[in-house]
Backbone as CSV, one residue per row, in Angstrom:
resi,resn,N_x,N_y,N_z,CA_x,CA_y,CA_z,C_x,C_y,C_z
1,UNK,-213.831,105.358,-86.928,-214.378,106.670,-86.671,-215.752,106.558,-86.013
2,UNK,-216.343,105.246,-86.647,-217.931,105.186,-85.927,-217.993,104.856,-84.575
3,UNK,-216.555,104.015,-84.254,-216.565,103.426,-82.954,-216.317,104.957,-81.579
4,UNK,-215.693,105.810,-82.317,-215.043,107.056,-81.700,-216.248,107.928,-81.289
5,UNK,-217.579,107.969,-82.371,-218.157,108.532,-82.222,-218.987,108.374,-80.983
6,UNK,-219.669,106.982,-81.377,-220.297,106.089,-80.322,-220.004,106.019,-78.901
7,UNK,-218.694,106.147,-78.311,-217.708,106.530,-77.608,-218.480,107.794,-76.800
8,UNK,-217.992,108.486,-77.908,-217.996,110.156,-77.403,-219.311,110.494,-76.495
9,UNK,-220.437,109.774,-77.298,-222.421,110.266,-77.391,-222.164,109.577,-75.759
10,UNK,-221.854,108.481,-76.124,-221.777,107.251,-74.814,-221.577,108.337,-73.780
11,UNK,-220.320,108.746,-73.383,-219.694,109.299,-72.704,-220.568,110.529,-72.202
12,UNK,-220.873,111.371,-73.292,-221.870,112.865,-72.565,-223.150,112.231,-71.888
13,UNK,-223.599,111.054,-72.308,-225.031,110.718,-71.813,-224.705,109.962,-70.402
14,UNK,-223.805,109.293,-70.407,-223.660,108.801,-68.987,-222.863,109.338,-67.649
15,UNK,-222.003,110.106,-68.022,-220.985,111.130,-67.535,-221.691,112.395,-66.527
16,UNK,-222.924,112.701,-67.125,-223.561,113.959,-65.932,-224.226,112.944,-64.998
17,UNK,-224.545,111.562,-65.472,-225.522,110.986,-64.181,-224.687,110.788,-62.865
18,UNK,-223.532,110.512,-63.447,-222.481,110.527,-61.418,-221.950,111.376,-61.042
19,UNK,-222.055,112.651,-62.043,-221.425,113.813,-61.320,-222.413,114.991,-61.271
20,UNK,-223.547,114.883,-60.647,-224.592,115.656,-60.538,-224.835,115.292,-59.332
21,UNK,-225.578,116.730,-58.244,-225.968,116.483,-57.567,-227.705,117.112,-56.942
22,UNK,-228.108,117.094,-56.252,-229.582,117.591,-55.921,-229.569,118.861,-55.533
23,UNK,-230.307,119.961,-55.314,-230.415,121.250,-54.924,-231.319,121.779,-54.852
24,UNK,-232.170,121.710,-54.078,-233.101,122.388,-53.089,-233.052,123.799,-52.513
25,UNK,-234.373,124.522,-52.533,-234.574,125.735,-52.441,-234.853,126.063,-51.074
26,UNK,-234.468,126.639,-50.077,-234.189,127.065,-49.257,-234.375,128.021,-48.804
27,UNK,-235.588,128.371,-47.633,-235.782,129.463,-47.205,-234.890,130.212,-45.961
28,UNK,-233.860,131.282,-45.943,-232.957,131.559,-45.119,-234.009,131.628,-43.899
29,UNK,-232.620,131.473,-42.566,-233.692,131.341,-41.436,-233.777,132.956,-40.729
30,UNK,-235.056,133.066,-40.740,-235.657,134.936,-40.271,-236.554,135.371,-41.183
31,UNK,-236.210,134.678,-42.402,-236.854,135.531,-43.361,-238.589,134.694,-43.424
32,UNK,-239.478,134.862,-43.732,-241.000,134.705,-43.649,-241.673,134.819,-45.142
33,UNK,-241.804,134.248,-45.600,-242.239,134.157,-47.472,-243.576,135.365,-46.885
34,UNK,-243.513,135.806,-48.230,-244.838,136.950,-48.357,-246.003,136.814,-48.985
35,UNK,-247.103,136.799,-48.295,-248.482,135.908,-48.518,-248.841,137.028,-50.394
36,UNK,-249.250,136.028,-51.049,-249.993,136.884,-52.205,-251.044,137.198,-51.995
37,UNK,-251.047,138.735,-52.740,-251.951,139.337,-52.766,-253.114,138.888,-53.267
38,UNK,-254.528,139.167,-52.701,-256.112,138.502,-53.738,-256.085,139.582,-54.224
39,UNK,-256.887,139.411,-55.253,-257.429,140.289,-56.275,-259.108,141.093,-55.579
40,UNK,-259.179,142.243,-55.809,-260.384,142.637,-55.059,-261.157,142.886,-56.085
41,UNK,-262.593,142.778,-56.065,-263.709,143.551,-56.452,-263.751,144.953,-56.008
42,UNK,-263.656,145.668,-57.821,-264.002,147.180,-57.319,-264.695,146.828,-58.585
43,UNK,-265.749,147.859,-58.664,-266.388,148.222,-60.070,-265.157,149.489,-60.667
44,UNK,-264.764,149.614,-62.026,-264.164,150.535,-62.543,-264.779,151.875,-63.138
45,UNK,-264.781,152.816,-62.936,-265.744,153.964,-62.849,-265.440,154.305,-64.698
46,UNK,-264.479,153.842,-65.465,-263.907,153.965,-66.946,-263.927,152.774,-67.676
47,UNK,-263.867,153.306,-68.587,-263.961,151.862,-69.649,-263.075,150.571,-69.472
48,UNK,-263.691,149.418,-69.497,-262.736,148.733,-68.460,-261.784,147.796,-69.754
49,UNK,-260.254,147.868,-69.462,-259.340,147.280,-69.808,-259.370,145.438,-69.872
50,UNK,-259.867,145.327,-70.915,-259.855,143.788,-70.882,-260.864,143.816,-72.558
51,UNK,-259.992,142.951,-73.283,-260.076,142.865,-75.027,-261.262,141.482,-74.697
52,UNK,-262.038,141.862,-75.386,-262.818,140.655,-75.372,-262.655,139.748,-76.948
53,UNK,-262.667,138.444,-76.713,-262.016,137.885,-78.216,-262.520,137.694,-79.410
54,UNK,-262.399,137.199,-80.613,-263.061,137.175,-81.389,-263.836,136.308,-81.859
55,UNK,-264.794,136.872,-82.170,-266.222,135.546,-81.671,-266.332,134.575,-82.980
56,UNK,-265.461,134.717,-83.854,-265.300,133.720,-85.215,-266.626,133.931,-85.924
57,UNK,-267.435,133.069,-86.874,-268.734,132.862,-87.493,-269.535,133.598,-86.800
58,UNK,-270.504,134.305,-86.991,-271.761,135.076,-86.608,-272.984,134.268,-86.816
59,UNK,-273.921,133.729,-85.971,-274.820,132.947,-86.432,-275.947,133.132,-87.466
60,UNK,-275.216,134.307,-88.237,-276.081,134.295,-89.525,-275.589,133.844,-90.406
61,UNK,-274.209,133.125,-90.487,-273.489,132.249,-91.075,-273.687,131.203,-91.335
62,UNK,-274.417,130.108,-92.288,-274.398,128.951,-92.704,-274.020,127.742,-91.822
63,UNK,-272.664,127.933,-92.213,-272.070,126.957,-91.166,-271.425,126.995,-89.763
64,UNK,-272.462,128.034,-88.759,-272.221,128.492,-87.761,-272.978,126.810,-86.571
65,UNK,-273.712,126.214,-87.222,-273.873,124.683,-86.773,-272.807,124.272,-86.868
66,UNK,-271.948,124.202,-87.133,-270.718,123.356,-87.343,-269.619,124.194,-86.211
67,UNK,-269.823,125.603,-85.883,-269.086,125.686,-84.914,-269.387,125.685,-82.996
68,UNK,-270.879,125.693,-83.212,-271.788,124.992,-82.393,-271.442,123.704,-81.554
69,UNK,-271.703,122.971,-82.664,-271.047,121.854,-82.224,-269.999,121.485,-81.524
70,UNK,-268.785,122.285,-82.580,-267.468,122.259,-81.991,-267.419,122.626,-80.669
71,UNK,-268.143,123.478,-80.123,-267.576,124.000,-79.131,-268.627,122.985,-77.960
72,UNK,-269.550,122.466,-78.445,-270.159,121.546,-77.049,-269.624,120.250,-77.154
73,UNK,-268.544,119.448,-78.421,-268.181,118.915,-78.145,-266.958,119.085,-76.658
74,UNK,-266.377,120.213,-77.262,-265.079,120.291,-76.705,-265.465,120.753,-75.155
75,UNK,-267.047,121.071,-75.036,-267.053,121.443,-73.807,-267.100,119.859,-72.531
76,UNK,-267.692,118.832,-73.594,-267.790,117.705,-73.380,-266.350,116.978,-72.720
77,UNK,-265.843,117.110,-73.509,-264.447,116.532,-73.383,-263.408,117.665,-72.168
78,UNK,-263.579,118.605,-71.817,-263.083,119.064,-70.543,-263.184,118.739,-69.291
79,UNK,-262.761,117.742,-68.555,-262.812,116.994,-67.345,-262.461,117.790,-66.065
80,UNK,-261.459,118.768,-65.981,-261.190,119.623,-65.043,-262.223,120.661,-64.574
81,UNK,-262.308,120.673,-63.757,-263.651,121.882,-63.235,-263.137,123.473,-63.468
82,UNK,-261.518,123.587,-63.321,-261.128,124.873,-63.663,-261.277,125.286,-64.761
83,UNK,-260.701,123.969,-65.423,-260.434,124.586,-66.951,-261.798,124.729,-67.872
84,UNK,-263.020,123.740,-67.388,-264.315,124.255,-67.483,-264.812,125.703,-67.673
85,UNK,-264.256,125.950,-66.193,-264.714,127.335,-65.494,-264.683,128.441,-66.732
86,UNK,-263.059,128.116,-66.737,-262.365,129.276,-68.191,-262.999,129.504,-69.359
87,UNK,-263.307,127.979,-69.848,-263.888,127.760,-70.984,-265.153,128.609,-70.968
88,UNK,-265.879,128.622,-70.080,-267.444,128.923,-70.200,-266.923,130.293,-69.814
89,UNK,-265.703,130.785,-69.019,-265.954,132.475,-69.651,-265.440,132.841,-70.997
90,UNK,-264.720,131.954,-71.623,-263.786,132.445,-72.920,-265.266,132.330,-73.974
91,UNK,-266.739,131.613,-73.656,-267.709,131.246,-74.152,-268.554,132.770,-74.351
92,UNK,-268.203,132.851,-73.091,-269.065,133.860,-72.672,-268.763,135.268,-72.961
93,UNK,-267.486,135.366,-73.136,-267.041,136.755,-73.851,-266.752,136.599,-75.412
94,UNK,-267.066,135.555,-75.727,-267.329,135.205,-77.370,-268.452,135.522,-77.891
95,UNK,-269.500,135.013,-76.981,-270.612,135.639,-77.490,-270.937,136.962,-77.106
96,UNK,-270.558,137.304,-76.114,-270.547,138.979,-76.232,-270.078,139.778,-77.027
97,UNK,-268.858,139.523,-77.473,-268.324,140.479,-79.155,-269.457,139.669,-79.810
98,UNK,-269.578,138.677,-80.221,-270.766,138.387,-80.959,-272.123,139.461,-81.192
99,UNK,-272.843,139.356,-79.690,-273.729,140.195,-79.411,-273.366,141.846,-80.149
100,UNK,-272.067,142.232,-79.608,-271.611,143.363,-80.290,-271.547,143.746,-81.831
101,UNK,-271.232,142.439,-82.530,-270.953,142.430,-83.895,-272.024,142.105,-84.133
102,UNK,-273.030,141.599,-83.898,-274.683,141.598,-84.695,-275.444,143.045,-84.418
103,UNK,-275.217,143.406,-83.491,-275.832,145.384,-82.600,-274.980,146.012,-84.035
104,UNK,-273.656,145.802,-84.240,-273.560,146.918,-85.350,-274.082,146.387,-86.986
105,UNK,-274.710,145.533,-87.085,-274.595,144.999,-87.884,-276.435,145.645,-88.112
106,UNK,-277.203,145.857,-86.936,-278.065,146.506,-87.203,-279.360,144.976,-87.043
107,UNK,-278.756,144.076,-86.489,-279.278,142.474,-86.079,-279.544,142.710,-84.625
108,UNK,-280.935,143.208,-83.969,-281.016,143.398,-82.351,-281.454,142.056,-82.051
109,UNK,-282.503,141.364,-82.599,-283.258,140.431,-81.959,-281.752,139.372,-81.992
110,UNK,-281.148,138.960,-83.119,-279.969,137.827,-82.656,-279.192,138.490,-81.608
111,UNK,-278.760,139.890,-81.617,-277.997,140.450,-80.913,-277.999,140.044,-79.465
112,UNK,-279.764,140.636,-78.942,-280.620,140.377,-77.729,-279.883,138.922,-77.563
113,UNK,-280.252,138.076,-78.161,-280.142,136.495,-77.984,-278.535,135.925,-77.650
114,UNK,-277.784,136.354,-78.399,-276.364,136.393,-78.023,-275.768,136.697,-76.603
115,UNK,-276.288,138.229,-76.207,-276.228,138.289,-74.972,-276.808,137.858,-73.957
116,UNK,-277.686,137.086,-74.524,-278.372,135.928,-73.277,-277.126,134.865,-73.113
117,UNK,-277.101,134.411,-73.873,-276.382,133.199,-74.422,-275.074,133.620,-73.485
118,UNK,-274.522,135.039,-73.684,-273.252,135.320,-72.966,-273.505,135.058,-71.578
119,UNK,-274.646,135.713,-71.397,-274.824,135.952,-69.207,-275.127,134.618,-68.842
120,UNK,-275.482,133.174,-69.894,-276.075,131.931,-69.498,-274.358,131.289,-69.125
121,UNK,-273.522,131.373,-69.926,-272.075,131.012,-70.015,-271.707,131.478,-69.026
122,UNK,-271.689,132.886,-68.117,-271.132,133.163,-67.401,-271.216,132.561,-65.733
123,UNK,-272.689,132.997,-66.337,-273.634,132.037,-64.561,-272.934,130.677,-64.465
124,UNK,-272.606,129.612,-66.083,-272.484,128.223,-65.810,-270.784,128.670,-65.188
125,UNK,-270.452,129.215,-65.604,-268.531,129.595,-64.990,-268.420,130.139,-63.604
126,UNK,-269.835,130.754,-63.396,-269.771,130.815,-62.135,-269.635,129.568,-60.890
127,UNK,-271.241,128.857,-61.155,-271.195,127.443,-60.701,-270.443,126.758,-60.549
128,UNK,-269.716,126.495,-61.584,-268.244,126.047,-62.113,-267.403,126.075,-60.729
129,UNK,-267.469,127.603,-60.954,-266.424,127.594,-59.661,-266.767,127.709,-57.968
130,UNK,-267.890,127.667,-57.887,-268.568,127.692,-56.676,-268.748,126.011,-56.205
131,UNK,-268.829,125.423,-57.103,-268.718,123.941,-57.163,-267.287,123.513,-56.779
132,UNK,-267.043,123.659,-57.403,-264.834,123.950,-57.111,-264.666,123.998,-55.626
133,UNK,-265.100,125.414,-55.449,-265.183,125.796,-53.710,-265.135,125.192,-53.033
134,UNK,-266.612,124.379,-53.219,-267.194,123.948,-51.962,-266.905,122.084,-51.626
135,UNK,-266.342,122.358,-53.531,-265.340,120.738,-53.184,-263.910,120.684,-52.090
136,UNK,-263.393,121.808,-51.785,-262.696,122.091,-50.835,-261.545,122.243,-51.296
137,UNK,-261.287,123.067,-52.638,-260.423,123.405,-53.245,-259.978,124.617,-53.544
138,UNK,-259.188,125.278,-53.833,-258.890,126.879,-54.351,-258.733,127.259,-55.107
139,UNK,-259.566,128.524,-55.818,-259.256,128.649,-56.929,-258.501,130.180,-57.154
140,UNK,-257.423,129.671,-57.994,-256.508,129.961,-57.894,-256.661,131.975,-58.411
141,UNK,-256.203,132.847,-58.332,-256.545,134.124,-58.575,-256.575,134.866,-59.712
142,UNK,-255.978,134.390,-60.763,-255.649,134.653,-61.658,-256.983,134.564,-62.720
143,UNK,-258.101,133.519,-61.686,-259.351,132.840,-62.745,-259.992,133.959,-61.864
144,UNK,-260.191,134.458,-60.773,-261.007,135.687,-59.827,-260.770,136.443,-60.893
145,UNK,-259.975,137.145,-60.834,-259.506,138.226,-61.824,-260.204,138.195,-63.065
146,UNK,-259.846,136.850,-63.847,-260.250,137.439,-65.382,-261.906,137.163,-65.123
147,UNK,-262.224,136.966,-64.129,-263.820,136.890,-64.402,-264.469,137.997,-63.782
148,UNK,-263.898,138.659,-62.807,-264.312,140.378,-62.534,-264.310,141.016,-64.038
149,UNK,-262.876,140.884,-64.649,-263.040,141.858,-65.272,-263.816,141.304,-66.757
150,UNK,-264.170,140.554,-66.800,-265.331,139.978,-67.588,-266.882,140.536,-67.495
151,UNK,-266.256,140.444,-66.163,-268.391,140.844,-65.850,-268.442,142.183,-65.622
152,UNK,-267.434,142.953,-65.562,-267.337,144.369,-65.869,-267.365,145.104,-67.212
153,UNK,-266.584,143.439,-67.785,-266.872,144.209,-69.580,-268.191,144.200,-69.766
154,UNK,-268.556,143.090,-69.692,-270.282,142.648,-69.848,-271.114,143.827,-69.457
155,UNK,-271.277,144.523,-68.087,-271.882,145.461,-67.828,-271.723,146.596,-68.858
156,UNK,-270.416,147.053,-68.818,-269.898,147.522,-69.923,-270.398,147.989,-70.957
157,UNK,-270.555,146.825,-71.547,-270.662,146.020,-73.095,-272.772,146.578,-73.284
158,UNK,-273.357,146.221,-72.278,-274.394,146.128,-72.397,-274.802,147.675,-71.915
159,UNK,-273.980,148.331,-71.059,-274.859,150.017,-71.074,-274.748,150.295,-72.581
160,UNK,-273.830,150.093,-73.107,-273.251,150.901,-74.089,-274.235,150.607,-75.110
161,UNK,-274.779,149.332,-75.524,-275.507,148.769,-75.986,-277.262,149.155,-75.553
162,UNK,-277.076,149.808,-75.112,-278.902,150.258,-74.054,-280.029,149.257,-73.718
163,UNK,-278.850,148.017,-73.396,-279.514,147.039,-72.311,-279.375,147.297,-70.859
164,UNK,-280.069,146.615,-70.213,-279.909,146.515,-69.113,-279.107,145.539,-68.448
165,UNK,-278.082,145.891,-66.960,-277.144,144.778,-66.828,-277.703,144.788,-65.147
166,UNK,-278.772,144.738,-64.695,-279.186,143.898,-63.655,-278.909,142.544,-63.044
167,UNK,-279.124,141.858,-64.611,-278.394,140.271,-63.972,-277.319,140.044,-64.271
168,UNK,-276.110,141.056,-64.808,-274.902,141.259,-64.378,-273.978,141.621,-63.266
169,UNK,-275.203,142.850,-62.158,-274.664,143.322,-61.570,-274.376,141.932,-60.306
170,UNK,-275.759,141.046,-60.030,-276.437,140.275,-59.530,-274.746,138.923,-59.537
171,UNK,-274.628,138.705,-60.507,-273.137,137.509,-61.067,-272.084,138.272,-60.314
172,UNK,-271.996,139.853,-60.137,-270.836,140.746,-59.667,-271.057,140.212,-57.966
173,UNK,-271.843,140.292,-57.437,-272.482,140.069,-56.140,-271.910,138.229,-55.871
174,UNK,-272.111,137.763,-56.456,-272.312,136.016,-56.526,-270.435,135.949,-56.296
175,UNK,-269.566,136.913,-57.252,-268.422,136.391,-57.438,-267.476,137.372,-56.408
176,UNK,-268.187,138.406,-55.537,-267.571,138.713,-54.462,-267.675,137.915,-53.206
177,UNK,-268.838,137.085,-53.187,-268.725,136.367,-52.237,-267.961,134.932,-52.680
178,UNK,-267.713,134.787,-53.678,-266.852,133.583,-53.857,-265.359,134.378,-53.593
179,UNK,-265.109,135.758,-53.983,-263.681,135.749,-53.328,-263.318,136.116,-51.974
180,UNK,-264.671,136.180,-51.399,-264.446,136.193,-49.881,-264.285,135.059,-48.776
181,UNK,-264.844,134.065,-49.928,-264.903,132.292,-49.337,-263.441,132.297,-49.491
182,UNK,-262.889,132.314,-51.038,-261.182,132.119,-51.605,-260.206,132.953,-50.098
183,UNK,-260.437,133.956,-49.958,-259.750,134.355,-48.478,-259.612,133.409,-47.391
């Protein structure tokens, strides 16, 4: 029965390798693939659609050194310039609910400081990708996108808050001309 089995396994595992063949995708001839669309810079005149995440420990938390860390290790250990890029906005809209969750908490001066901390993350994600650029690479649209609508929350985030978003608007400016280079 063991020999039957052995047999059988034998048989399915070697059996598709000679009767398979290759198949390739094929563009019919006339037809012209359709360029994708970029993503544009508009400012949104309404509250802008995009969840910002949750910023974990509040640095009035004890062991908010310990998540500190974590996160400059791990910024350490990211070798890709994109996935950098991401990181320092997923940074950067962390500490902005941050900033948010210390403002209700009735904490301005950490608050103030948080949202530094956010617009410092964003500028480095900017670089990030302006560096990218000018290495002669593309970045891809999907990272345009979530960082408009990042720096729209941010503006956002900070009227609402009765800061000022000057050197937000300033990053909005920086990342239209990076998607005009991406064109």
């Amino acid at each position: 029965m063991k020999k039957i089995i052995r047999l059988f396994m034998c048989l399915t595992l070697i059996v598709p390798l000679f009767f398979t063949h290759e198949v390739f995708a094929v563009t019919p001839a006339g037809v012209k693939p359709t360029a994708i669309p970029m993503p544009t810079v508009t400012p949104t005149p309404g509250p802008v659609e995009y969840i910002l995440p949750y910023p974990g420990i509040l640095p009035t938390h004890p062991m908010y050194f310990f998540k500190t860390l974590r996160d400059r290790i791990i910024e350490m250990l990211i070798a890709d310039p994109l996935s950098k890029g991401e990181f320092y906005i997923l940074q950067a809209d962390k500490k902005l609910n941050m900033g948010v969750s210390l403002k209700n908490l009735s904490k301005t001066s950490e608050a103030k400081t948080a949202f530094a901390e956010s617009l410092a993350s964003r500028v480095q994600a900017i670089n990030f990708l302006e560096a990218y650029k000018k290495a002669g690479s593309t970045i891809p649209g999907h990272i345009i996108e979530k960082i408009n609508l990042s720096i729209d929350k941010h503006a956002e985030v900070l009227r609402m808050a009765g800061e000022s978003a000057d050197a937000v608007v300033a990053l909005r400016a920086r990342v239209a001309k990076l998607l005009l280079e991406v064109k």
